[in-house]
C-alpha positions as CSV (number, residue, x, y, z in Angstrom):
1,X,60.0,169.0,55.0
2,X,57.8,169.0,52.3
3,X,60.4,170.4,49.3
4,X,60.2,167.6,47.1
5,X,56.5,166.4,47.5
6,X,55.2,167.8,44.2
7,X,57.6,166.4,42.0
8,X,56.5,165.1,38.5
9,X,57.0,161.4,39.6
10,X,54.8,161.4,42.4
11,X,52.0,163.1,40.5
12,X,52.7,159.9,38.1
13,X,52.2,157.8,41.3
14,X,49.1,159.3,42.7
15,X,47.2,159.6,39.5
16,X,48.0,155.9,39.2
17,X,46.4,154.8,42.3
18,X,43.3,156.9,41.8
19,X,42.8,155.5,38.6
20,X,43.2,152.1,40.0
21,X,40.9,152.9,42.8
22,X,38.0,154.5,41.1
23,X,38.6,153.9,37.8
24,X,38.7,155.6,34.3
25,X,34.7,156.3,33.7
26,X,34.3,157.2,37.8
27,X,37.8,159.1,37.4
28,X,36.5,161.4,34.4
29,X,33.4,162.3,36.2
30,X,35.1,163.0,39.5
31,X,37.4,165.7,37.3
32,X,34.6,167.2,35.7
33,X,32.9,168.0,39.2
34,X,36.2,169.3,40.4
35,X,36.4,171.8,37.7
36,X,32.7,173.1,38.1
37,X,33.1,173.3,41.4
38,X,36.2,175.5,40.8
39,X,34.5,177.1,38.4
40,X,31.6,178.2,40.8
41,X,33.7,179.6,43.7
42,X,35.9,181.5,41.4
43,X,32.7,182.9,40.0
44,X,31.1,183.4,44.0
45,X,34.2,185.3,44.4
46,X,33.9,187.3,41.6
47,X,30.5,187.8,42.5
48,X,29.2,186.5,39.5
49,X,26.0,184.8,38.9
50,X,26.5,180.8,39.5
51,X,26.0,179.2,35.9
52,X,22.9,177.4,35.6
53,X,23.0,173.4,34.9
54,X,21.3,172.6,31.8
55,X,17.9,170.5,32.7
56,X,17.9,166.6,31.8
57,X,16.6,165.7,28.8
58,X,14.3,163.1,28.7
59,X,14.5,160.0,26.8
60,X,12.5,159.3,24.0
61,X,10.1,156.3,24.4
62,X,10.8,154.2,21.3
63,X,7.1,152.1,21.3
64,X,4.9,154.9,21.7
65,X,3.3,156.4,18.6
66,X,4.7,159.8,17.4
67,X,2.1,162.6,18.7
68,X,1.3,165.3,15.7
């Protein structure tokens, strides 16, 4: 029943319409989540430590006077 649902052409397909649907910038960030996240349960597995996210930097105010 399912023997020829994984076939290059359909992958073609599908990766069409989510590209259509979400598009490219939404698409990209959706990709990068999918591979932390698999990242992080092979590690929870493993029974490594989870990774820790690297804290936001904050922008730099362009009108305020430079602090020495």
């Amino acid at each position: 029943m399912l023997e020829g649902l994984m076939q290059p052409m359909h992958l073609l397909v599908i990766l069409f319409i989510a590209l259509l649907v979400f598009g490219p910038s939404k698409l990209s960030e959706l990709g990068k989540g999918l591979g932390q996240g698999i990242k992080n349960f092979k590690d929870a597995v493993n029974d490594k430590p989870a990774a820790q996210p690297a804290p936001p930097v904050e922008p730099v105010k362009k009108d305020s006077a430079p602090t020495a």
